[in-house]
N, C-alpha and C positions, 0 to 999 in steps of 0.2 A: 650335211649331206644325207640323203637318203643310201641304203643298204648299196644297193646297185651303182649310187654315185661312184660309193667309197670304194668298191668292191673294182671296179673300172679305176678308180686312178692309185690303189694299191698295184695294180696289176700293170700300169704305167710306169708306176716309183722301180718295182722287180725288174724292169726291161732297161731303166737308165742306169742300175749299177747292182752291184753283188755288195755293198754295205751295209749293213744295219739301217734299220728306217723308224720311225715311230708315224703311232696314230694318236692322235688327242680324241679325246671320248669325253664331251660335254654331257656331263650327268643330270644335267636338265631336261634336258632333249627328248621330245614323246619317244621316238625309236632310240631311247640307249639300252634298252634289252636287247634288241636286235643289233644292234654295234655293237655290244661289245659280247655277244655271241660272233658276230662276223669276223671279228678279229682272231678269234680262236679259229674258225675255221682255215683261215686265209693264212694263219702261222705268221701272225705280225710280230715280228723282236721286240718291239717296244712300244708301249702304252700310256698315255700320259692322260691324266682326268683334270677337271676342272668344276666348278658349280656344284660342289656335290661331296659326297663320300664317295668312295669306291668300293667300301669296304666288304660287299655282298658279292663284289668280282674279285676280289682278289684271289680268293683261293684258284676258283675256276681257270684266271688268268695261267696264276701259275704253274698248276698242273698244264699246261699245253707248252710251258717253257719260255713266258712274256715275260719280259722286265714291266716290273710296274711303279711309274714314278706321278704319285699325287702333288699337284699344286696347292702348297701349306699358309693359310695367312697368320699364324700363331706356331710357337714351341708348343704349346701343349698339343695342336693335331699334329703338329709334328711327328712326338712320339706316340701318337694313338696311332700313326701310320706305319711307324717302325715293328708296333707291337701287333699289328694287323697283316704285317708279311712284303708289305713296302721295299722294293730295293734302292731306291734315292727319294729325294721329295725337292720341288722346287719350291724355294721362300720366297716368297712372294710378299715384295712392300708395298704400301698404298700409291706408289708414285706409279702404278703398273698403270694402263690403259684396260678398260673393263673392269667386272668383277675384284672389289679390293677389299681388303681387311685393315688394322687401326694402326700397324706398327709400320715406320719408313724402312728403306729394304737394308739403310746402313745398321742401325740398331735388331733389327730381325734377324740378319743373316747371322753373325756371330753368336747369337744367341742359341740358331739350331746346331749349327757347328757344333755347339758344346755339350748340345742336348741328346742328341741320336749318334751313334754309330755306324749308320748307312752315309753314301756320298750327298752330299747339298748343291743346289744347283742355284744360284740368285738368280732371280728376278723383280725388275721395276725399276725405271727410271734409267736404264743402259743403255747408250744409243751409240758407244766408239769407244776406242783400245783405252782410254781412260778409266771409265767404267767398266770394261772388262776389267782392267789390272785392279783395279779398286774393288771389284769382288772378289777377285782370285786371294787377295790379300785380307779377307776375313774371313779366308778357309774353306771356299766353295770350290766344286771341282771344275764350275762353269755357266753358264749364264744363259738365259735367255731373253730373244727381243722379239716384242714384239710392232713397235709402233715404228720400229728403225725400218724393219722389214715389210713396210706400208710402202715407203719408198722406196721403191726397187724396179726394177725394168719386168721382174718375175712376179712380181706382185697380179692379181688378177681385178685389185679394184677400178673402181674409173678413173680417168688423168682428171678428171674434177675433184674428187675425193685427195689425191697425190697433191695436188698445187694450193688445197686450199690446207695440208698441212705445210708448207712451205711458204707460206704466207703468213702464218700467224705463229704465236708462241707462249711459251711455259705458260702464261696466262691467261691462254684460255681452253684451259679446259675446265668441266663443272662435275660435282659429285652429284648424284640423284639417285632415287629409288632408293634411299632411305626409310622412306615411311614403310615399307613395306620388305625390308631388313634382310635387303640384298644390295647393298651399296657399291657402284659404279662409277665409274672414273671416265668421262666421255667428252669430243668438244662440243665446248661450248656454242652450238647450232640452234637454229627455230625449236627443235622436236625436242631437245635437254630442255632449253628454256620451258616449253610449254608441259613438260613434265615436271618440273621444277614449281612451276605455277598450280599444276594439277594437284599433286602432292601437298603441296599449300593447303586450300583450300578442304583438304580431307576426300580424293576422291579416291574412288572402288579398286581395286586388281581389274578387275574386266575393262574398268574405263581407262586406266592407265597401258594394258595391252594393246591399245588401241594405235599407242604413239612407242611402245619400248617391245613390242615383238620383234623379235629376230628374221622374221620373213618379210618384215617392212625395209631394214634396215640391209638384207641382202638385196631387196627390190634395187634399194638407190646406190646399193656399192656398183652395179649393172651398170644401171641408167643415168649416172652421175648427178643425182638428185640430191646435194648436200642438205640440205635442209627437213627432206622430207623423211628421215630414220634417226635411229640412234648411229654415232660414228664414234668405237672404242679408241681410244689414244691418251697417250699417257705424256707430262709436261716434259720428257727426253726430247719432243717436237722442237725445241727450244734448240735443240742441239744441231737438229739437219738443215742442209741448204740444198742440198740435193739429190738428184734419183739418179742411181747408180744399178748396175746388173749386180748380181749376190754376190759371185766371186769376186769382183772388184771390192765390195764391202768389208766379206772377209779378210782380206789380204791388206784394206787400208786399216782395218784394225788392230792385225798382229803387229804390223810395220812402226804404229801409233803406240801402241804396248811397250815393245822394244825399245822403243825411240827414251818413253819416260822411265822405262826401267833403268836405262844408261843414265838419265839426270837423277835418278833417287841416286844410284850409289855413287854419284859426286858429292850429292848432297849432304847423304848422312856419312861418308867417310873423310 
């Protein structure tokens, strides 16, 4: 989003409830100076980064009174984020959709648990009360989804984008952008493929942005152009059959949670 996008549906978020809200601040992004000065303005509760360090906002953040929780692909930034003024971090395992680091989220997440002393939040490869309860139980406070939340009635991408992850599964999705040492997790589409092939052959950053910008790949979230962007999704696809509104989501995965929590203590007692 541009300044004025955010700035309008912060102001939207304030009017649908008096709870705590967060903003994600992609630290790649030509305007994240400007976002993440907006954020301070606008007295957002909670901030959440990605692609990046955060670590030249933090201070700024927190003087204005933000929670700030970094998405961590390793214990070690883990705690360079604890020691940087960090108030949680999400762990983030390669099974995420997007942006990914080397470790899977089951061996990652107990790892930071044991490593920081702020709360840990899992991420990658969670898509139902299963995976929730299976984070909850290597000591995170909670989770996040992203590729579950594709499917969704609130979702704003195209019904071509929604049915073609409901078509296919765990395998297919492809890693790329490797050569150039930002490694992505995406399906496997025309535009992976043909980046996949790019990357091959040794081609430029400039010639690669051509097929992995971010403004090609909001084009066809629009226009339901599958093929012609990158589309982030993580093999959890595997898991869904259908699109459901949010609070039905929620509520079938606490119900799903409960449900297996009652079989474990038959199990182990």
């Amino acid at each position: 989003m541009d300044t004025a996008t955010l700035k309008k549906n912060i102001e939207i978020c304030r009017s649908l409830t008096d709870k705590p809200f967060g903003v994600n601040v992609m630290l790649m992004q030509d305007n994240a100076d400007e976002i993440a000065h907006l954020v301070c303005d606008e007295k957002v509760p909670v901030v959440t980064t990605g692609a990046g360090s955060p670590g030249k906002y933090i201070e700024m953040w927190k003087s204005h009174g933000i929670k700030v929780i970094p998405v961590v692909p390793s214990v070690a930034i883990a705690k360079r984020m604890e020691k940087v003024g960090a108030d949680a971090v999400i762990a983030e395992g390669m099974e995420s959709g997007g942006h990914i680091g080397q470790t899977t989220t089951m061996s990652l997440v107990p790892q930071v648990v044991d490593a920081v002393n702020i709360p840990v939040i899992a991420a990658g490869g969670i898509a139902d009360g299963r995976g929730l309860l299976a984070a909850l139980s290597l000591g995170c406070e909670g989770v996040v989804m992203g590729t579950r939340f594709v499917a969704t009635t609130e979702c704003p991408i195209s019904d071509n984008h929604k049915e073609w992850l409901l078509e296919h599964t765990e395998k297919d999705t492809v890693i790329i952008q490797k050569s150039i040492h930002n490694a992505a997790r995406v399906a496997n589409n025309m535009a992976a493929k043909l980046t996949l092939e790019m990357e091959k052959r040794g081609t430029t950053l400039e010639e690669l942005m051509t097929v992995i910008a971010g403004r090609l790949s909001k084009k066809c979230y629009k226009n339901g152009d599958i093929d012609g962007g990158i589309y982030a999704l993580g093999p959890a696809m595997g898991l869904i059959d259908d699109i459901k509104p949010v609070q039905q989501l929620m509520d079938d995965m606490v119900a799903e949670a409960e449900e297996v929590i009652g079989g474990l203590k038959a199990s182990i007692y």
